[in-house]
TIKOLTI-218105 format. One record per residue (C-alpha): z negated, x negated, y; residue number from 1; residue in three letters. Coordinates in Angstrom, 3 decimals, decimal comma, padded with zeros to 6 digits. Layout:
BEGIN
Z / X / Y / num / residu
Z / X / Y / NUM / ALA
...
***
This chain:
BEGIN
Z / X / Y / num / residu
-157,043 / -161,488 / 057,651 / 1 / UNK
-158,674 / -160,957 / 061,399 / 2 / UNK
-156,540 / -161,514 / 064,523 / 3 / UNK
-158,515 / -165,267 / 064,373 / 4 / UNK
-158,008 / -166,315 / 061,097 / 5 / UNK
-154,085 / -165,394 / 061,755 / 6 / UNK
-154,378 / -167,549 / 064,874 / 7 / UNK
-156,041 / -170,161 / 063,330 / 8 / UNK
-153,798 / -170,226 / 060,288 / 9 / UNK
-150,489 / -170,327 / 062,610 / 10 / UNK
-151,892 / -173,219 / 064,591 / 11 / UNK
-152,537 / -175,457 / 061,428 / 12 / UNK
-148,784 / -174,680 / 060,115 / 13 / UNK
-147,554 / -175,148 / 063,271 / 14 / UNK
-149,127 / -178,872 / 063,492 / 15 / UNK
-147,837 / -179,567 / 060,068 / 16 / UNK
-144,372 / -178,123 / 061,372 / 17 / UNK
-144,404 / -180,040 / 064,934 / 18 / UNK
-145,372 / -183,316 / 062,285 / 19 / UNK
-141,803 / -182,561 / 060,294 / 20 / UNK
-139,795 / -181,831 / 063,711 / 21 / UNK
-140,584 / -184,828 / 064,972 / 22 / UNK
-138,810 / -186,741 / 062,371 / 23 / UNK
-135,822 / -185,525 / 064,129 / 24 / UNK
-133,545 / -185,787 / 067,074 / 25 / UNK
-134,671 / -182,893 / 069,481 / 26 / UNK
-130,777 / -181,983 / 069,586 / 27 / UNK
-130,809 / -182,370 / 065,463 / 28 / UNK
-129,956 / -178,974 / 063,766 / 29 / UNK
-132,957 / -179,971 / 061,433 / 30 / UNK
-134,984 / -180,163 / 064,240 / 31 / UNK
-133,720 / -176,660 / 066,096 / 32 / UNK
-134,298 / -174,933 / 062,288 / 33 / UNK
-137,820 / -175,933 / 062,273 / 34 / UNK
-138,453 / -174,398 / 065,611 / 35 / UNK
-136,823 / -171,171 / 064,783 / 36 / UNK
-139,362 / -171,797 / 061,648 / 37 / UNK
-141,936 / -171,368 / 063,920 / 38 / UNK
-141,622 / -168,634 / 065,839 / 39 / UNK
-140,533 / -167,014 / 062,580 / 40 / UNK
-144,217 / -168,437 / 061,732 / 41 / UNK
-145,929 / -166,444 / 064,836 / 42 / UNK
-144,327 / -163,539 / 063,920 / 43 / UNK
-145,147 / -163,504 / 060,526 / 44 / UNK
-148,767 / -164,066 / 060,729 / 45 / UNK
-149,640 / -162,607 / 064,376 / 46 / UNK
-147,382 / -160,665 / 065,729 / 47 / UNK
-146,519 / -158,527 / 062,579 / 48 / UNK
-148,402 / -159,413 / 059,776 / 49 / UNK
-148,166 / -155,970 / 057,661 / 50 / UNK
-144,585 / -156,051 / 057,630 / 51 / UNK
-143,885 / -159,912 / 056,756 / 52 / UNK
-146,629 / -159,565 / 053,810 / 53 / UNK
-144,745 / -156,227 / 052,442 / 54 / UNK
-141,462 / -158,141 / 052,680 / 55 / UNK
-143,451 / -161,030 / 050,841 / 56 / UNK
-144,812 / -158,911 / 048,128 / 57 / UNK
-141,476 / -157,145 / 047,689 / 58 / UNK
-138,795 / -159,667 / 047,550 / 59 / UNK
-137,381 / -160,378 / 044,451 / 60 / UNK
-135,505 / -163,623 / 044,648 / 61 / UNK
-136,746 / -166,694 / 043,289 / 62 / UNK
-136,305 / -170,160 / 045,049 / 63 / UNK
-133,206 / -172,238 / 043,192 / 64 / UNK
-134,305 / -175,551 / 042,288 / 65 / UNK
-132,476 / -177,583 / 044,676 / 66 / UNK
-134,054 / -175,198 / 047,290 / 67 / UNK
-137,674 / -175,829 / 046,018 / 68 / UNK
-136,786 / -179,667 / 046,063 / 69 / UNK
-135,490 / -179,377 / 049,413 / 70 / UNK
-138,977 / -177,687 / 051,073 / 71 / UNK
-141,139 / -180,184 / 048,518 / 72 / UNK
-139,392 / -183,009 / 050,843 / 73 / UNK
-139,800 / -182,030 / 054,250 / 74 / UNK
-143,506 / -181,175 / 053,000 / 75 / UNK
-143,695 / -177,855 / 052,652 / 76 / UNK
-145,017 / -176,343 / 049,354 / 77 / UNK
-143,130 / -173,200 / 048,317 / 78 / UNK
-145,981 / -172,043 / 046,102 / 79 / UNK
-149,260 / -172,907 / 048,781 / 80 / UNK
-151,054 / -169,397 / 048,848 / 81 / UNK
-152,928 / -169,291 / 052,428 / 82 / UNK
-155,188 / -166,534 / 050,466 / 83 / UNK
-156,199 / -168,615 / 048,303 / 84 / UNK
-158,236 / -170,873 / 050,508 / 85 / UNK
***
């Protein structure tokens, strides 16, 4: 993916993340967490984009199911593939 594309994809997750944010308090900690989430965001997919996607391919973990539930209801699908598109 080309500087652009990585642009372009951070500024459509960041709308969708500005969209759950603002179904909190500025001062909530839900609300702080999903700005962190963000600039997490930038750095993942601008900033350093080789790195995040070898961490990606490489960790092991899987989601529990109460954390899968937990994205699924602020909105956020654990299994979206931005390749894919």
């Amino acid at each position: 993916m080309g500087m652009k594309e990585q642009i372009h994809s951070f500024e459509h997750d960041s709308k969708i993340l500005e969209g759950i944010a603002g179904r909190y308090c500025e001062d909530s900690q839900e609300h702080r967490a999903i700005k962190h989430a963000a600039i997490a965001l930038w750095y993942a997919l601008v900033a350093d984009p080789d790195r995040f996607k070898e961490f990606v391919v490489t960790f092991q973990d899987d989601l529990t199911p109460e954390q899968r539930s937990h994205l699924l209801a602020m909105g956020i699908d654990p299994d979206f593939d931005p390749d894919s598109e």
